[in-house]
C-alpha atoms as an extended CHARMM CRD file, in Angstrom:
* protein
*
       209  EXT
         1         1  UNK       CA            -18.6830000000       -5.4990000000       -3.9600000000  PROA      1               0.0000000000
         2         2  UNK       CA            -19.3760000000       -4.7240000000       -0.3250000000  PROA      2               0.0000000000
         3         3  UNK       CA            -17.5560000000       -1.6750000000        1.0260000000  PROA      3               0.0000000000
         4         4  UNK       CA            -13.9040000000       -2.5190000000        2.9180000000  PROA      4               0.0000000000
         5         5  UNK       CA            -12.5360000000       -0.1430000000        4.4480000000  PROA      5               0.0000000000
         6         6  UNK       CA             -8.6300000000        0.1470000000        4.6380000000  PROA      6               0.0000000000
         7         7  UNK       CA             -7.6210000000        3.5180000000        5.8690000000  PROA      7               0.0000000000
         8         8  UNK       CA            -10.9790000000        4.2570000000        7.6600000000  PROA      8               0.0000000000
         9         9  UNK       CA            -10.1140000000        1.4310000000        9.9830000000  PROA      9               0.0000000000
        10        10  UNK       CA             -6.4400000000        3.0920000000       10.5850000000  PROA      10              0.0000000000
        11        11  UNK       CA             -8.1690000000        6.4710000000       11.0360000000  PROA      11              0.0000000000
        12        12  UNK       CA             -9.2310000000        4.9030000000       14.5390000000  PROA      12              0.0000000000
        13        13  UNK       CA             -6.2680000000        3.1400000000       15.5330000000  PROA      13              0.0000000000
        14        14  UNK       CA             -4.2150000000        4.0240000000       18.5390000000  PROA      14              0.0000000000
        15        15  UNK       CA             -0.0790000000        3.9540000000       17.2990000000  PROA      15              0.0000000000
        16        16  UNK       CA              1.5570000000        1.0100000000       17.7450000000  PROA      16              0.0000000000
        17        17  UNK       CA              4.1900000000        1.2600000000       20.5880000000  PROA      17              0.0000000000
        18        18  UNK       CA              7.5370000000        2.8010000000       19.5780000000  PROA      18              0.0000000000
        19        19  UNK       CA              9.6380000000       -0.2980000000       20.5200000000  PROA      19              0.0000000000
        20        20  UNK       CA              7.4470000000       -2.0660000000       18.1010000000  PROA      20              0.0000000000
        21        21  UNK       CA              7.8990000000        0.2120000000       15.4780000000  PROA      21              0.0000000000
        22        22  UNK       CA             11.9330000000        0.8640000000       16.0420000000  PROA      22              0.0000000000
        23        23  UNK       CA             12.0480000000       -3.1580000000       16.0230000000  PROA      23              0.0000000000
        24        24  UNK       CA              9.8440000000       -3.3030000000       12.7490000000  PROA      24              0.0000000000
        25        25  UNK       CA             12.1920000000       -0.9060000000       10.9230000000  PROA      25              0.0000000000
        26        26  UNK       CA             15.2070000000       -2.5560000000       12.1770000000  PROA      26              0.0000000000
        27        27  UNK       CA             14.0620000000       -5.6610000000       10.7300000000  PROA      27              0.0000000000
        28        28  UNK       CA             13.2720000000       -4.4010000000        7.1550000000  PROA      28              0.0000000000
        29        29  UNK       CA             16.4820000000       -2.1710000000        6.9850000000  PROA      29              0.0000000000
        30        30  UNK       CA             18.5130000000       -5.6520000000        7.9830000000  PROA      30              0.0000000000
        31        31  UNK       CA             16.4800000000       -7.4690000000        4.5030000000  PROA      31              0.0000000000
        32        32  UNK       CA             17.6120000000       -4.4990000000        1.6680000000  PROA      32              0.0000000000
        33        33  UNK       CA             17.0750000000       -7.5870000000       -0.9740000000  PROA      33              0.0000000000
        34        34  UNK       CA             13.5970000000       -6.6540000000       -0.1220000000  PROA      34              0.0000000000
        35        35  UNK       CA             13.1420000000       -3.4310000000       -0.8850000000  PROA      35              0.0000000000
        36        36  UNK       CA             11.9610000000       -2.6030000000       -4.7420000000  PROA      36              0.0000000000
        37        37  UNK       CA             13.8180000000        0.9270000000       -4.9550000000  PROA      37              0.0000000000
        38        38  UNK       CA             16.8510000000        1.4120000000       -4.1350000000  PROA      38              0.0000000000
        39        39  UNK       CA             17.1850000000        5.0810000000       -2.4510000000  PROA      39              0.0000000000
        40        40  UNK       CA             17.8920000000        8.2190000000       -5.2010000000  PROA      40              0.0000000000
        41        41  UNK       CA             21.0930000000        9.5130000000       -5.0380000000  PROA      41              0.0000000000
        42        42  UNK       CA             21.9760000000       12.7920000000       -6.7190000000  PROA      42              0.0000000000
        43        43  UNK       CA             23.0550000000       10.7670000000      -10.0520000000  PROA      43              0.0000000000
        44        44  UNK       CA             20.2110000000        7.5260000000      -10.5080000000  PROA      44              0.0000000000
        45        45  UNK       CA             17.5840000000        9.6220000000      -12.2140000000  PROA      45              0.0000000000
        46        46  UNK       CA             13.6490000000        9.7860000000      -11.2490000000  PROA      46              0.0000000000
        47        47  UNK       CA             12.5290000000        9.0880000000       -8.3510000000  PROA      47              0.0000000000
        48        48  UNK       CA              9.5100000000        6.7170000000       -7.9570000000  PROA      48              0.0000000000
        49        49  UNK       CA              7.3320000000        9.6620000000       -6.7180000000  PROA      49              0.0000000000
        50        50  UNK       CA              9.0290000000       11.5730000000      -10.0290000000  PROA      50              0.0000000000
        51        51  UNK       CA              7.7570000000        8.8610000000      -12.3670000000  PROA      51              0.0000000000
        52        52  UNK       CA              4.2210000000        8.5110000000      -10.9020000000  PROA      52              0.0000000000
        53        53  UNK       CA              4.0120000000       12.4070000000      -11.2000000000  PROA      53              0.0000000000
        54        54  UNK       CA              4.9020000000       12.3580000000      -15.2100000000  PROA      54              0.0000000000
        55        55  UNK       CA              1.8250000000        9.3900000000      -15.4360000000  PROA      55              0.0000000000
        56        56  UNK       CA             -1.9680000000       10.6870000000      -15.5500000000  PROA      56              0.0000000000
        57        57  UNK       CA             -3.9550000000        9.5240000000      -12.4850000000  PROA      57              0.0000000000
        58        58  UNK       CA             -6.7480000000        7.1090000000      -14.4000000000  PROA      58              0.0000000000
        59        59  UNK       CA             -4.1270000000        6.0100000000      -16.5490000000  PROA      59              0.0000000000
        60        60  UNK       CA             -1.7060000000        4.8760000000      -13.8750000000  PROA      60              0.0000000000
        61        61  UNK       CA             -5.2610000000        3.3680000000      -12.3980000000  PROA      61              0.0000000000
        62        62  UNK       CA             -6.1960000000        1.6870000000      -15.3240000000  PROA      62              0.0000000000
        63        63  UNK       CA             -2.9890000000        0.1600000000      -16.2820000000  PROA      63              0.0000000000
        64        64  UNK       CA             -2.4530000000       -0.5360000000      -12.3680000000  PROA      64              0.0000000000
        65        65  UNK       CA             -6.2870000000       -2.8730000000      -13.0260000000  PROA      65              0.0000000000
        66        66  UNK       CA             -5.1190000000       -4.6890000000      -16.1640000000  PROA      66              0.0000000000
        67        67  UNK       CA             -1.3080000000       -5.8000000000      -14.6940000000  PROA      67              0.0000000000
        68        68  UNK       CA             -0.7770000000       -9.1390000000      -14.1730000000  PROA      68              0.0000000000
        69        69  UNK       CA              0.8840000000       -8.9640000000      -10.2900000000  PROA      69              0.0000000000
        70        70  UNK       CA              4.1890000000      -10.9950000000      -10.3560000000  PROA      70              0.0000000000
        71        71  UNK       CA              6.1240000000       -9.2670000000       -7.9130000000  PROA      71              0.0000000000
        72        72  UNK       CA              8.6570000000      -12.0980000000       -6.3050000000  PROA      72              0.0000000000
        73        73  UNK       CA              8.3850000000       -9.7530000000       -3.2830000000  PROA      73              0.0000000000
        74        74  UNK       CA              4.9240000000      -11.6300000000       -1.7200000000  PROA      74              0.0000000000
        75        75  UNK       CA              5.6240000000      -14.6000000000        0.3660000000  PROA      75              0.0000000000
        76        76  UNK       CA              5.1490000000      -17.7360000000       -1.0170000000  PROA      76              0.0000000000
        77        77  UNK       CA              2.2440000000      -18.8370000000        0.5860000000  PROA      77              0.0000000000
        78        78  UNK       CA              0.1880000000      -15.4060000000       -1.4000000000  PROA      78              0.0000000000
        79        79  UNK       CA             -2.6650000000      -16.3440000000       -3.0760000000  PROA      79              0.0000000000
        80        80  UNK       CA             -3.1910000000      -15.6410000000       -6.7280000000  PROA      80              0.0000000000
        81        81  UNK       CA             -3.7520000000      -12.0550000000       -6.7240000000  PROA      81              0.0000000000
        82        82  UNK       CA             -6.7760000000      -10.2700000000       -9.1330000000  PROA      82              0.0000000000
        83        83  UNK       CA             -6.4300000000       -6.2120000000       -9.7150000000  PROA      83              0.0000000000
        84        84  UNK       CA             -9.7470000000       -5.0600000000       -9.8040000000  PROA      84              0.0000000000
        85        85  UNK       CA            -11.2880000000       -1.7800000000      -10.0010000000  PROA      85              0.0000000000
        86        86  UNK       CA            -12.7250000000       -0.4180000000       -6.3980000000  PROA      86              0.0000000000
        87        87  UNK       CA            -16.3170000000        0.1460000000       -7.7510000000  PROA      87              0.0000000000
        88        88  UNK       CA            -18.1010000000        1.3010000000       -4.2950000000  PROA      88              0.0000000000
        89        89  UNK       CA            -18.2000000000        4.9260000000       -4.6080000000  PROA      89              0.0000000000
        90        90  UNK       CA            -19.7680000000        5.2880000000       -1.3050000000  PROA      90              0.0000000000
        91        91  UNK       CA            -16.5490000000        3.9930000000        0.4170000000  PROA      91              0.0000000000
        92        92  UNK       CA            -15.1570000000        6.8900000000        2.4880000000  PROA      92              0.0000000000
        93        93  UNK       CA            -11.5410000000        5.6640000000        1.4700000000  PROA      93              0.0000000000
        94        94  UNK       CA            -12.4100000000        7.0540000000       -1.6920000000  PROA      94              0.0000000000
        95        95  UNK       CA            -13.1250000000       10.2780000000       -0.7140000000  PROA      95              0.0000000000
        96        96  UNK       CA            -11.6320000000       13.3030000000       -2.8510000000  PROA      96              0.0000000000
        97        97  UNK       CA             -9.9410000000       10.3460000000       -5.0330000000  PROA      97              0.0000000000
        98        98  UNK       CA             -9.8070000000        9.5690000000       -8.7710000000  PROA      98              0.0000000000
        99        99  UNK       CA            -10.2170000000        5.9650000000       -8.5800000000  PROA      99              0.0000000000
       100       100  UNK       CA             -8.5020000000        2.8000000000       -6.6460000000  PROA      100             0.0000000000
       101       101  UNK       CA             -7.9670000000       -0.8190000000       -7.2170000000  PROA      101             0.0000000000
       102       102  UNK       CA             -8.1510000000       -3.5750000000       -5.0280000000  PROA      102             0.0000000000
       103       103  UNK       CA             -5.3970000000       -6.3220000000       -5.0620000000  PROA      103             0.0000000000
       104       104  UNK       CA             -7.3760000000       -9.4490000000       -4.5540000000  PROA      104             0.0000000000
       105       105  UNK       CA             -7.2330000000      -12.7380000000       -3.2850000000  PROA      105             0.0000000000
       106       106  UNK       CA            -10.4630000000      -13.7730000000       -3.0870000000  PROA      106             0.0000000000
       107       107  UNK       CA            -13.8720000000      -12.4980000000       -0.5530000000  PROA      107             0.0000000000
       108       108  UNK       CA            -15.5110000000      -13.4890000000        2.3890000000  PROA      108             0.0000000000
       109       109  UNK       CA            -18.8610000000      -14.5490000000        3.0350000000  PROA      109             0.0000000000
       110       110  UNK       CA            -20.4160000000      -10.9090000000        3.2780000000  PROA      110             0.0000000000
       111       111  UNK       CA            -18.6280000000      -10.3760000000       -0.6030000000  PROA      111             0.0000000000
       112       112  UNK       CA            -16.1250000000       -8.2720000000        0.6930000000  PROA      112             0.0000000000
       113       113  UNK       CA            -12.5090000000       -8.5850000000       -0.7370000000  PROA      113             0.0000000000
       114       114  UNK       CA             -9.6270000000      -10.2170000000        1.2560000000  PROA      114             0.0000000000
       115       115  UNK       CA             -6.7920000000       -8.5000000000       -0.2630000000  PROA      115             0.0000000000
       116       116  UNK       CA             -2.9430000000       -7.8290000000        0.0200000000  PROA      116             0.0000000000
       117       117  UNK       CA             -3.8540000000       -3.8430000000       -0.4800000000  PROA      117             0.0000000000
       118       118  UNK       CA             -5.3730000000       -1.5170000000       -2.8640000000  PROA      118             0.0000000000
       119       119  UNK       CA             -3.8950000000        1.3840000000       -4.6610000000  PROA      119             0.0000000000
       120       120  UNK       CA             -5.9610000000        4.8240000000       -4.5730000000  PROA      120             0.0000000000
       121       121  UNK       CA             -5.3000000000        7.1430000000       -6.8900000000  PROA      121             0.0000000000
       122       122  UNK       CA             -5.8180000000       10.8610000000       -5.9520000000  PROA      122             0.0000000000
       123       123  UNK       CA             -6.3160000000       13.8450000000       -8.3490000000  PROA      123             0.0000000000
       124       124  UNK       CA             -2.4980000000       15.6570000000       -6.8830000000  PROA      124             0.0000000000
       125       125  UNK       CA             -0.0150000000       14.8790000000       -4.3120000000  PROA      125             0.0000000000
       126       126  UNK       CA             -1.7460000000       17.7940000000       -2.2710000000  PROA      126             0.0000000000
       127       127  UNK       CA             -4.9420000000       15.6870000000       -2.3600000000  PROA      127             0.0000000000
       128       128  UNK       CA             -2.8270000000       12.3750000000       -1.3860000000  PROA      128             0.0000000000
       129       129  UNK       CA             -0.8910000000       14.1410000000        1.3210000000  PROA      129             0.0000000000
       130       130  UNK       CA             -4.2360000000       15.4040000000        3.0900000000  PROA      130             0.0000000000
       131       131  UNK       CA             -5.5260000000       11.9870000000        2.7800000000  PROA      131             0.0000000000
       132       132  UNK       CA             -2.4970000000       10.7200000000        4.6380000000  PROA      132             0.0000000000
       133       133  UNK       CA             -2.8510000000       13.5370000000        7.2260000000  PROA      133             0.0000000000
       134       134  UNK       CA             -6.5950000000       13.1720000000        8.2080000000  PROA      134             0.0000000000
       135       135  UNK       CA             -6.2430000000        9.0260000000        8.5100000000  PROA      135             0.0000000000
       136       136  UNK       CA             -2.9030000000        8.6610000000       10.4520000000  PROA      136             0.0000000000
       137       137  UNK       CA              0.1650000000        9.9900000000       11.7610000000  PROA      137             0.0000000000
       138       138  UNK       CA              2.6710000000        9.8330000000        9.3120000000  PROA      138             0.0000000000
       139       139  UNK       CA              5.8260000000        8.4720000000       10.4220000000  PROA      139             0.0000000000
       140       140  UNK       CA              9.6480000000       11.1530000000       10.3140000000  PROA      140             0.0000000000
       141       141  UNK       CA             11.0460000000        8.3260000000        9.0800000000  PROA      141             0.0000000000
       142       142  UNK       CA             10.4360000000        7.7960000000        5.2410000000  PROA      142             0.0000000000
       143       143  UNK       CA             10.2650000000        4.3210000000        3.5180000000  PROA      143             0.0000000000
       144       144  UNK       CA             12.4350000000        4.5120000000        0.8500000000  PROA      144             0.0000000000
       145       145  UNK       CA             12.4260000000        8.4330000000        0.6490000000  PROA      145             0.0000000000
       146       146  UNK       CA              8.6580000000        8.0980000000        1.2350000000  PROA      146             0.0000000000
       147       147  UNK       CA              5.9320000000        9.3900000000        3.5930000000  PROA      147             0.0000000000
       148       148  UNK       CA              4.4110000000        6.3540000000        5.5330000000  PROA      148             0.0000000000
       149       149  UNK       CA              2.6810000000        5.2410000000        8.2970000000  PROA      149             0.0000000000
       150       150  UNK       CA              1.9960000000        1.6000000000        9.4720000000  PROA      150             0.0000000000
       151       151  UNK       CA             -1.0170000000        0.7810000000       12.2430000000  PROA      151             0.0000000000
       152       152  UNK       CA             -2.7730000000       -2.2650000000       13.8870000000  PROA      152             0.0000000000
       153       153  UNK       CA             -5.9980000000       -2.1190000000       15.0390000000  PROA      153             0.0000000000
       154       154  UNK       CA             -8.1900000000       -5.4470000000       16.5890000000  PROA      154             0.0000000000
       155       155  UNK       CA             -6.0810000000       -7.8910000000       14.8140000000  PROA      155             0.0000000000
       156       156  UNK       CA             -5.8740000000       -6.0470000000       11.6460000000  PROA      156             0.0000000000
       157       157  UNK       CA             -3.0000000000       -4.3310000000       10.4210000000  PROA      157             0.0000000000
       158       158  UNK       CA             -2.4170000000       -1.3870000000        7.3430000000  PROA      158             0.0000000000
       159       159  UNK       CA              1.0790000000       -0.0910000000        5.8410000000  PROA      159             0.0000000000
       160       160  UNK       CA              0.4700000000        2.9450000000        3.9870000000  PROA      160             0.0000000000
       161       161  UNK       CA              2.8030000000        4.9720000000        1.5880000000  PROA      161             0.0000000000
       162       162  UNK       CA              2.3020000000        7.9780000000       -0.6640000000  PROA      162             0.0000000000
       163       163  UNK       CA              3.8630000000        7.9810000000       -4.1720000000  PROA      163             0.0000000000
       164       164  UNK       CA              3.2040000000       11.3970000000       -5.3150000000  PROA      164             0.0000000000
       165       165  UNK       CA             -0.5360000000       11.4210000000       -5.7570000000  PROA      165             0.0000000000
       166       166  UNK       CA             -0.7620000000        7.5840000000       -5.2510000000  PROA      166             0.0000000000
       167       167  UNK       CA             -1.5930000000        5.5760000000       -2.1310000000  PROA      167             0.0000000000
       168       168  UNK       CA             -0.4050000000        2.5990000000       -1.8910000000  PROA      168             0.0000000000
       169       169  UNK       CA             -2.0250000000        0.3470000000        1.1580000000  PROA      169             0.0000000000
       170       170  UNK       CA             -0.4440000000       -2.9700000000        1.9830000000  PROA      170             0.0000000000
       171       171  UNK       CA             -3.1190000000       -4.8130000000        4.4680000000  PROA      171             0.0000000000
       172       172  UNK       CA             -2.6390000000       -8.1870000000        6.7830000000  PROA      172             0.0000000000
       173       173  UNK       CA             -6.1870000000       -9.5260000000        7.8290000000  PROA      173             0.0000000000
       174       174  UNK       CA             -5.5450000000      -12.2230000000       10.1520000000  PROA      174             0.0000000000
       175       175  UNK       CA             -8.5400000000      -14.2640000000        8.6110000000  PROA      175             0.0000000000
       176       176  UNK       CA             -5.8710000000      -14.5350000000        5.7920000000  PROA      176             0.0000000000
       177       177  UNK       CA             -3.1560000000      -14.7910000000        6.7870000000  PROA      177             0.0000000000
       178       178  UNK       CA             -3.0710000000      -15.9900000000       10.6490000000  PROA      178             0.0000000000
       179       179  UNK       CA             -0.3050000000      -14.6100000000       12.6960000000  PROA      179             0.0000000000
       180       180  UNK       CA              0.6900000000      -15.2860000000       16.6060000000  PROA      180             0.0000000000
       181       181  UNK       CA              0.9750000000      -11.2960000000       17.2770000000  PROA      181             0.0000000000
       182       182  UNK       CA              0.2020000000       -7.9050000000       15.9480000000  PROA      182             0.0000000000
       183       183  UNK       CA              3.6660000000       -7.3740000000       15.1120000000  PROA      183             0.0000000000
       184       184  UNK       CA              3.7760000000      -10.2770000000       12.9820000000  PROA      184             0.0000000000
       185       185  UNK       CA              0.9230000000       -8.7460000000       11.0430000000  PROA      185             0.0000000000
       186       186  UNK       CA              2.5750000000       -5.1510000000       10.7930000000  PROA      186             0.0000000000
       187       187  UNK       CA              5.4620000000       -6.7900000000        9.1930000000  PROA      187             0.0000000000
       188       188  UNK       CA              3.1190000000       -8.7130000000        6.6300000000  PROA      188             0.0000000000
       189       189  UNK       CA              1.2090000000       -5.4870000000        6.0540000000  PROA      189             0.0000000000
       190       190  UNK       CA              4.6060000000       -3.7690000000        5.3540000000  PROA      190             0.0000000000
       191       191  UNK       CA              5.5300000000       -6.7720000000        3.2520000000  PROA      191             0.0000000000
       192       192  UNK       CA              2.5650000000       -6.5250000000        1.3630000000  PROA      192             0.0000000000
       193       193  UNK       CA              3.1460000000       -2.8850000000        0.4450000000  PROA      193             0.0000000000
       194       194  UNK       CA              6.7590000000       -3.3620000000       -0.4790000000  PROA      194             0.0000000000
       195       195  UNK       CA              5.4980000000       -5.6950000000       -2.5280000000  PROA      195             0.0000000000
       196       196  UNK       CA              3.2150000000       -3.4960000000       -4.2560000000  PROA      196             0.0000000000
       197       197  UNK       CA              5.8530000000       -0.7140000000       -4.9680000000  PROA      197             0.0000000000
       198       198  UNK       CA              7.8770000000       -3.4230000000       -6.2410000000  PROA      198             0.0000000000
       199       199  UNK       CA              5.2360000000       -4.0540000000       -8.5080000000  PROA      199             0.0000000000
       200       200  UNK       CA              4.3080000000       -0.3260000000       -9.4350000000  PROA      200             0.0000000000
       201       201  UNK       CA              7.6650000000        0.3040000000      -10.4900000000  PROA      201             0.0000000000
       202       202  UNK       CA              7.4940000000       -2.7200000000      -12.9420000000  PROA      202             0.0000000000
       203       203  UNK       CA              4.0270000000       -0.9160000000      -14.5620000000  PROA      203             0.0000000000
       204       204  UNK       CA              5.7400000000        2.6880000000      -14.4260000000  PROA      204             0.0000000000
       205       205  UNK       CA              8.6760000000        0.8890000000      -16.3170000000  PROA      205             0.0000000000
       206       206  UNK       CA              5.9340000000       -0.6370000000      -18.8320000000  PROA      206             0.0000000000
       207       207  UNK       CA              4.1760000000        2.8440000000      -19.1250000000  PROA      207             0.0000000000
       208       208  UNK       CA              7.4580000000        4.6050000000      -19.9360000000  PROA      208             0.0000000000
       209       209  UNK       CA              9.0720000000        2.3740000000      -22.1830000000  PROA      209             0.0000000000
């Protein structure tokens, strides 16, 4: 598989403006039927992040690879989507990082994957965290109780959350899924990662059953 870079093409985006972003999160806070997670109050239990933590790394990983994705969350017009491991060790997204896996649709003509987002699995939540730091600002406002960042960057646009020592990268190529502005790709690339919490909380509830 050629290398495709997710966060290394957010480590050179400029931020998207603020109006943008303010009209982005007023958009997903006025859908709550499509968030995974409902926020933790003092009484529901674990958190997502808690879960995650109580899971080793490669296991999470592996289990993450073999998963069937069935999450109602991605639009309709998703295709099938193939969990495979992210095999290019040379790929700086990987750096410092246990593992990833790619959430696949299918590739281009170079063999790269066109994907709704990978998952990248970091040894701690220290290691995740300075990840986050060194590719993009990460937003005050949490998603979900959850440190974030969402960019856009020539067309191309990357949602980015950290679950403990998990990143979880929701992408919008428009090659894939065409779209008449960058905002309309931030809020697929957002989609795409609520999407894939949605769906790691369904493996966390398979791992800890």
């Amino acid at each position: 598989m050629q290398r495709r870079h997710f966060l290394g093409s957010a480590l050179l985006a400029s931020g998207l403006s603020p109006f943008l972003f303010t009209d982005i999160l007023a958009r997903q806070s006025a859908t709550p039927a499509a968030t995974p997670v409902e926020a933790n109050g003092p009484d529901s239990g674990p958190t997502l992040a808690d879960r995650v933590g109580q899971i080793d790394p490669q296991t999470l990983l592996d289990t993450l690879r073999a998963t069937p994705v069935t999450s109602p969350l991605f639009p309709a017009d998703t295709l099938p989507i193939e969990p495979e491991a992210w095999d290019d060790t040379g790929d700086s997204d990987l750096t410092d990082a246990v593992g990833g896996v790619v959430f696949n649709t299918g590739y281009d003509e170079n063999d790269n994957f066109l994907g709704v987002g990978v998952a990248i699995g970091h040894p701690d939540a220290e290691s995740a965290s300075a990840a986050m730091i060194a590719t993009g600002p990460v937003e005050q406002q949490a998603f979900l109780g959850l440190p974030w960042f969402v960019q856009a960057l020539q067309g191309n646009a990357v949602a980015v959350v950290q679950v403990d020592y998990l990143l979880l990268v929701g992408g919008a190529d428009p090659s894939v899924f065409p779209a008449d502005s960058d905002a309309m790709l931030v809020l697929r690339s957002i989609t795409h990662m609520t999407a894939l919490l949605d769906h790691l909380d369904g493996v966390l509830a398979g791992l800890m059953s």
